[in-house]
C-alpha positions in Angstrom: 0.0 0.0 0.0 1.6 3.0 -0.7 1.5 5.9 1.6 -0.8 8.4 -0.6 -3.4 5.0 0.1 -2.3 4.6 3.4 -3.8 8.1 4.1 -6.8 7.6 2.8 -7.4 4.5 4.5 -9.9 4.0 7.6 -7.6 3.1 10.0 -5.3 6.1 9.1 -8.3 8.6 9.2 -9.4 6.7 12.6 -6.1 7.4 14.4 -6.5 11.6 12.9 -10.0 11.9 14.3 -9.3 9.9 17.9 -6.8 12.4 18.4 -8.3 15.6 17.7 -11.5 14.1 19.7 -9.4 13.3 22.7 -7.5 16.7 22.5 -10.1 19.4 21.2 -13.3 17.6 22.6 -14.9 18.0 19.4 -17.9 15.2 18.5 -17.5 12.3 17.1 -20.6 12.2 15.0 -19.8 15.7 13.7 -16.2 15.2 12.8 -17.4 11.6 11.3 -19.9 13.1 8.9 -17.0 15.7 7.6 -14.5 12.6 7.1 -16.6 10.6 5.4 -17.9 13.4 2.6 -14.2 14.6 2.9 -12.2 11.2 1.8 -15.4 10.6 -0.4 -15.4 6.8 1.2 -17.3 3.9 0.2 -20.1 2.2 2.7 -17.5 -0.1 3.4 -14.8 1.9 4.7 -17.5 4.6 6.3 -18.7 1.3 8.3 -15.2 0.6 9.5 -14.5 4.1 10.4 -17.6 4.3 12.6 -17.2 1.0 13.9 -13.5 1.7 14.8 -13.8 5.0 15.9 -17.1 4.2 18.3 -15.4 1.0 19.6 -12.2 2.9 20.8 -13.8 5.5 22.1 -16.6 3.5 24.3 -13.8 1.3 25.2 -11.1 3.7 25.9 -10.4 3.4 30.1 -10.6 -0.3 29.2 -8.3 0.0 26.3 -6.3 2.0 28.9 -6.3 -0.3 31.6 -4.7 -3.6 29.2 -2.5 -1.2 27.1 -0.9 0.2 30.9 1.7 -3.3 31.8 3.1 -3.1 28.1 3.9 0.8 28.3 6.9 2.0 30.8 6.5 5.5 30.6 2.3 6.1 29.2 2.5 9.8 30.0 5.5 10.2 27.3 3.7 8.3 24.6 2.2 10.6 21.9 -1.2 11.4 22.1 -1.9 10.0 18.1 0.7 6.9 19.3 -1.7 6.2 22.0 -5.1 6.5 19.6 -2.8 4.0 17.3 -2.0 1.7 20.2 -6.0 1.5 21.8 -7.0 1.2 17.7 -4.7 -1.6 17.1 -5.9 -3.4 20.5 -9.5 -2.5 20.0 -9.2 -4.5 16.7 -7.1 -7.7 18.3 -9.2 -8.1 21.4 -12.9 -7.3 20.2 -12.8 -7.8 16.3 -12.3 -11.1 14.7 -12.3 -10.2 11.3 -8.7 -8.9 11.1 -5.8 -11.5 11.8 -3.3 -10.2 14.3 -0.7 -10.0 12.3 -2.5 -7.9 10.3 -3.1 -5.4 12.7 0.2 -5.2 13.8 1.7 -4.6 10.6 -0.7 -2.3 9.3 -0.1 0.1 12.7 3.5 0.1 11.9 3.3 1.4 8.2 1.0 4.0 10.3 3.9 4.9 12.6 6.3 4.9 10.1 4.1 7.2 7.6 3.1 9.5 10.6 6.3 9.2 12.7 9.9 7.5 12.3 11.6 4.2 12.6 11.7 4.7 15.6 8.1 5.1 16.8 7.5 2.0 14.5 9.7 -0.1 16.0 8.4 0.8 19.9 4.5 -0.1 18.3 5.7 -3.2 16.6 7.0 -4.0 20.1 3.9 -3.3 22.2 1.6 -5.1 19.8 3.3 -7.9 19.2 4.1 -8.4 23.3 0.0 -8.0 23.7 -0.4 -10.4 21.1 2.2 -13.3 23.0 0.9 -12.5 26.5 -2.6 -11.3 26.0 -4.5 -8.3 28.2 -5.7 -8.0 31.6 -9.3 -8.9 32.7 -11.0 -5.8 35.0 -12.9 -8.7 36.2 -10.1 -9.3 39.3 -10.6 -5.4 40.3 -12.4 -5.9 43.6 -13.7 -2.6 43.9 -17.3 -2.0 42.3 -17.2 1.4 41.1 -13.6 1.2 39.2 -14.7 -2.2 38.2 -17.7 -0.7 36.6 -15.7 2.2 35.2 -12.9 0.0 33.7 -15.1 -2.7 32.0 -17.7 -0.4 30.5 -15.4 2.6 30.1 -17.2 5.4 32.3 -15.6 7.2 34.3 -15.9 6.9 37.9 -18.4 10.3 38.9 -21.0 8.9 36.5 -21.0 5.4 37.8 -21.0 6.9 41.6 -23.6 9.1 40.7 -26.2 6.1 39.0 -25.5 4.4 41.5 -26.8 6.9 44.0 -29.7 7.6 42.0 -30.8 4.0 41.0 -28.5 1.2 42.7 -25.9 -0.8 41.4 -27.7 -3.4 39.6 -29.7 -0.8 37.7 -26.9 1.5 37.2 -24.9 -1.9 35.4 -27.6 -2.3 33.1 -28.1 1.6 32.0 -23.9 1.5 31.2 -24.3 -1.9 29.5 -27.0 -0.6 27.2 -25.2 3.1 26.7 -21.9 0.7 25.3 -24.1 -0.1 22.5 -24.8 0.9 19.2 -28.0 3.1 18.3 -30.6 1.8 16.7 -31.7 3.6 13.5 -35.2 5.0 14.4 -37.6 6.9 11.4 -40.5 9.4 12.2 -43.3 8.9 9.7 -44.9 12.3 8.6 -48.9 10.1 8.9 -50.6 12.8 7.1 -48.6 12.1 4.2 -48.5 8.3 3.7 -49.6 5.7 6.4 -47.2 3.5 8.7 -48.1 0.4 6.1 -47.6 2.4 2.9 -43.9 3.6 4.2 -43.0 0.2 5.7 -43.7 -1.4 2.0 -42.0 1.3 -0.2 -39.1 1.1 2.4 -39.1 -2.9 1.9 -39.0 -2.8 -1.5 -35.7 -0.7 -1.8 -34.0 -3.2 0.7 -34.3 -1.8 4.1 -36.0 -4.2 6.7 -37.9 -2.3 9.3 -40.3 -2.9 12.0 -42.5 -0.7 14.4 -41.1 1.1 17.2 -42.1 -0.5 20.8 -43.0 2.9 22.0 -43.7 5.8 19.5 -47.2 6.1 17.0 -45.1 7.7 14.8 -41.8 5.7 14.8 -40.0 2.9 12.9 -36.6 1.0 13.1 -34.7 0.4 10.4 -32.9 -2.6 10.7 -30.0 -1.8 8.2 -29.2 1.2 6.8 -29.7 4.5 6.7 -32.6 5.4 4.3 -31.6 8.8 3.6 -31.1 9.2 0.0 -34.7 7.2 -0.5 -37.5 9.6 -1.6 -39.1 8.8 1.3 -36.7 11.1 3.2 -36.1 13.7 0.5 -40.1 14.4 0.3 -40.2 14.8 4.2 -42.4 12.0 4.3 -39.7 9.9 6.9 -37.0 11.8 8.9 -34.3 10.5 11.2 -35.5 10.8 15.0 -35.0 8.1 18.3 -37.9 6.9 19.4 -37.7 8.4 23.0 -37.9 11.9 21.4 -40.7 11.2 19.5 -42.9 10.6 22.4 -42.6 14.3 23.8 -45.1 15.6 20.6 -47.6 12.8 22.0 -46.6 14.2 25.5 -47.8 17.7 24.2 -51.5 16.0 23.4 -51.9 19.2 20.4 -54.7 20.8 19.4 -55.1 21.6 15.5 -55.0 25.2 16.6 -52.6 25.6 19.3 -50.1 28.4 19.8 -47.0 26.8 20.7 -43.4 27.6 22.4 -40.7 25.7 21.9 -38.4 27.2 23.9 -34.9 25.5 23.1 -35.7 24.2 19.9 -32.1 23.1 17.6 -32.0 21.4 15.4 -35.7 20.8 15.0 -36.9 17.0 16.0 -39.2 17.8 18.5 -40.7 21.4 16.6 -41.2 19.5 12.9 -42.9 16.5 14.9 -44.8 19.0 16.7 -46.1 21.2 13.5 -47.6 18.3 11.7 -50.2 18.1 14.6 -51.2 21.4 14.1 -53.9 23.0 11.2 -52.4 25.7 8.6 -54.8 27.8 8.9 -54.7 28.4 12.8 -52.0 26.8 14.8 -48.6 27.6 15.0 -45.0 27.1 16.1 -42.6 29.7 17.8 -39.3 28.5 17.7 -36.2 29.5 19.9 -32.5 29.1 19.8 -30.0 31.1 21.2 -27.4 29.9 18.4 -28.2 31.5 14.7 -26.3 28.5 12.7 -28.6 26.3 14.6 -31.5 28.0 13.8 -31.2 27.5 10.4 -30.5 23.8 11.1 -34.6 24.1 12.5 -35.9 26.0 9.1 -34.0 23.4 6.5 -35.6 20.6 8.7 -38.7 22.5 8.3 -38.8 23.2 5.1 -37.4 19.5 3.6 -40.6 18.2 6.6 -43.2 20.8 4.4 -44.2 22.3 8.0 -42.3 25.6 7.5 -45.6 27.8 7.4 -46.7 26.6 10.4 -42.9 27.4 12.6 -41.7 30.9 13.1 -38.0 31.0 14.2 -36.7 33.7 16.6 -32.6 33.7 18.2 -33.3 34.0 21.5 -32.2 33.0 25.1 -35.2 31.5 26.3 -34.6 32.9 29.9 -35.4 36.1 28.4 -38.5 35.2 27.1 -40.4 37.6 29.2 -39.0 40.6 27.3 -40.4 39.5 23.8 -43.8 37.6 25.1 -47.0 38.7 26.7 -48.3 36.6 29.8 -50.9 34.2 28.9 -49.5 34.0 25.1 -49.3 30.6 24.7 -51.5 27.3 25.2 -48.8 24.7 24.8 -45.1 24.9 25.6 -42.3 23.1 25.7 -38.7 23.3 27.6 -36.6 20.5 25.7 -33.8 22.0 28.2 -30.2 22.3 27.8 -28.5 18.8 29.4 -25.6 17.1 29.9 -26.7 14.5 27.0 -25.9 11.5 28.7 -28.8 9.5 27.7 -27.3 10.1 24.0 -24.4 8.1 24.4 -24.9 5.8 22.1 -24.7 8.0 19.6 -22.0 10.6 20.8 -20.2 8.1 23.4 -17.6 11.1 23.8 -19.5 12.9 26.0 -18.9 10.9 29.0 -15.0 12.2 28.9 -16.0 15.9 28.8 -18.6 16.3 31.2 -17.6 16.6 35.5 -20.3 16.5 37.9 -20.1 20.6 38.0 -21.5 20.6 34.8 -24.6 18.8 36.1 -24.8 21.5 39.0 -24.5 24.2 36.7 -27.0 22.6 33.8 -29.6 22.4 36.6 -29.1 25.9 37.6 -29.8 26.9 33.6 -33.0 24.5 33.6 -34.5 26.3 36.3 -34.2 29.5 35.3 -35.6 28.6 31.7 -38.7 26.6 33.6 -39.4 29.9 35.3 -39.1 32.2 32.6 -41.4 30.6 30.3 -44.0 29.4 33.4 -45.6 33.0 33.1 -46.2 33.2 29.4 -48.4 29.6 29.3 -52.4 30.4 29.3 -54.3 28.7 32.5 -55.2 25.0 31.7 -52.2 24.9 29.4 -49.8 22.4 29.4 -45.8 23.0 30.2 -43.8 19.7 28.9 -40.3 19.5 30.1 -37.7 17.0 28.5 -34.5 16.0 28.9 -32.0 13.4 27.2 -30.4 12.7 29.9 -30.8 10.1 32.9 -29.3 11.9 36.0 -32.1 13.0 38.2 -30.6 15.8 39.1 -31.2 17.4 35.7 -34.7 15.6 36.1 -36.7 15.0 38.8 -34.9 17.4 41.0 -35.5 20.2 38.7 -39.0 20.0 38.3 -39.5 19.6 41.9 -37.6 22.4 42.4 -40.0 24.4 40.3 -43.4 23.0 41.4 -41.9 24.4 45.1 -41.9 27.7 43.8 -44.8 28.0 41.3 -47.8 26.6 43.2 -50.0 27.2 40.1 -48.8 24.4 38.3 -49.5 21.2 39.1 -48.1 17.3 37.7 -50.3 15.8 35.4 -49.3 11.9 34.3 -47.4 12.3 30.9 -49.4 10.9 27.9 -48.2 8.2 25.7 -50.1 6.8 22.6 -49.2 3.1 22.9 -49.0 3.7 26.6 -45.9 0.9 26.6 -43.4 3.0 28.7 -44.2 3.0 32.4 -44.4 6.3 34.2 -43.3 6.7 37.7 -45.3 7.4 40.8 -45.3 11.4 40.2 -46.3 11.0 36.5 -43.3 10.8 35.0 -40.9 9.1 31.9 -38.0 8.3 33.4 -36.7 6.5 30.0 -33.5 4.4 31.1 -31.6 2.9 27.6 -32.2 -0.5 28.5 -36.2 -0.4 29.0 -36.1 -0.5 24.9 -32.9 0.1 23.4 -33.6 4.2 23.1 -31.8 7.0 23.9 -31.8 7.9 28.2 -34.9 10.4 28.4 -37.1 12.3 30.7 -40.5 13.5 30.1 -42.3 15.8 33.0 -46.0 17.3 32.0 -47.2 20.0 33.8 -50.5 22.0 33.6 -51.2 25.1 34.7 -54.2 25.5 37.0 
């Protein structure tokens, strides 16, 4: 292979992004998406770059922890040495696809292109030693939190703070889930075609899908991503998990309703919303406090064929008061700002730049978004609250935070059409990953007596 190829292979590209991940905390998905279009790859080698750069990163502290007895000095290793050692190791110890051998020599042409002889020559050693010996199982590590931490690759203030929210044998079962893949999930704009129409166009271009467990709306797709179909281009199916589908059906819309959606990038939630809603009469108001994003929401809209019915604003949405009149709105909804753990699936890199002080902070922000927007919703509207995260602190402590200090607004149970996810005692969707292979999510409903 010669080193203009080399370049413009996966594995090459894989080591470049891990690196600039792990030092600019920049997002995977985002910098996967520019790689892709960039180096103009084929399905193949976009699958192994996802696969390889998703697998090192959701395994990294236990890519870590086998890669430590074979390296003397690990805090002198270069960083992009380092993403080439845990990509090499990934590949050895949880793909079988790929011979050793293979792996090895492939990381040193790497080294060489990237480095010197001499870089080459200290990989070659490292892999080949793992490959004699074999790694380390966390499994001996007596402790339960860094035994946690090491095998599913969290760090340790998430796995103490589950823990202390829903016990260890939940808390196990949430990090197993969040180590998985995301499913593919498609909303289906129903006032366009019906769930069986969709379903057989959909089968007869090759994708096999099914209905989602827990959204009207909502399909999986069990290969592929159908996004060159016409289906998608005509705004007749759009990408969407299934746990953020329900927060439309949350909403129970009227044809007529004036809505808020107060944090609304990049647009799910307010296109979903919008096809409830008449031409003629209802309407969306939707606020971001970024203006790139904001136009993220109208292309959504317009590709969905709801843009009529959603007016866009840049805004910071605990400002709201300034703009709005009191009593302005009969639905709203506060899809708040979060720490995005229950999205790890799909961004697993968020778990090594968030602390718990970001949690404090997030909740503080929450707050003070619930309680600007609480005035502006009309008595005997509804006030929906979301989250995709699964810390109760950005959750359930939030809202009961608020009802504390708004005693005209009361918990109502949060409405579901298939009513197949289970609410807690207060009312609440408290979506965990592992209930039904979603995205972590939280869904509060509030109305205003």
């Amino acid at each position: 292979m010669t080193t203009t190829n080399l370049k413009n292979s996966s594995r090459y590209i894989a080591v470049t992004l891990l690196e600039k991940i792990d030092k600019d905390q920049s997002f995977s998905n985002l910098l996967l998406t520019e790689a892709v279009k960039k180096n103009q790859l084929s399905d193949k080698d976009r699958g192994l770059l996802t696969e390889l750069v998703y697998g090192v990163i959701q395994n990294k502290l236990l890519l870590d922890y086998q890669l430590e007895p074979f390296l003397a000095r690990p805090d002198k290793v270069d960083n992009w040495v380092k993403q080439l050692l845990r990509l090499s190791l990934y590949q050895m110890t949880q793909l079988d696809k790929v011979p050793a051998h293979a792996i090895v020599n492939e990381a040193v042409r790497i080294a060489k292109a990237r480095g010197h002889k001499g870089i080459a020559g200290f990989v070659n050693g490292v892999l080949r030693n793992i490959d004699r010996q074999g790694v380390r199982s966390p499994e001996k590590i007596q402790d339960t939190v860094l035994n946690l931490s090491i095998t599913y690759s969290f760090p340790v203030w998430i796995i103490e703070l589950l823990i202390d929210e829903v016990g260890i044998d939940e808390t196990e079962k949430i990090v197993q889930s969040l180590s998985q893949r995301a499913k593919v999930s498609l909303r289906v704009n129903v006032k366009k075609k019906t769930m069986d129409e969709v379903i057989s166009q959909l089968n007869k271009e090759g994708y096999q899908v099914r209905h989602s467990a827990i959204a009207r709306d909502g399909l999986i797709c069990e290969n592929g991503l159908p996004v060159n179909t016409e289906l998608f281009k005509e705004g007749i199916i759009t990408i969407q998990d299934e746990s953020s589908m329900l927060v439309a059906e949350a909403m129970q819309i009227k044809p007529d309703d004036q809505i808020l959606d107060a944090c609304a990038a990049p647009g799910g939630k307010t296109t979903h919303m919008a096809t409830y809603l008449d031409h003629a009469e209802g309407s969306v108001t939707a606020l971001d406090l970024n203006k790139n994003k904001l136009k993220k929401v109208r292309e959504n809209a317009e590709r969905l064929d709801v843009s009529p019915l959603i007016e866009t604003q840049q805004m910071d949405a605990r400002k709201v008061g300034e703009t709005f009149d009191n009593n302005s709105f009969d639905k709203i909804l506060v899809d708040a700002p979060c720490s995005g753990l229950g999205l790890m699936k799909r961004k697993p890199d968020i778990r090594y730049q968030k602390t718990i002080d970001d949690i404090y902070a997030l909740q503080k922000v929450q707050g003070d978004i619930l309680n600007s927007v609480a005035p502006l919703l009309k008595r005997g509207g509804r006030l929906i609250y979301s989250t995709c995260t699964i810390t109760v602190k950005e959750n359930n402590e939030v809202i009961e935070a608020f009802l504390r200090n708004h005693t005209d607004f009361e918990i109502e149970p949060v409405s579901t059409h298939k009513n197949t996810v289970n609410l807690s005692e207060k009312g609440f969707v408290n979506l965990y990953p592992h209930y039904f292979d979603t995205d972590g999510f939280f869904i509060a409903s509030l109305i205003k007596k």
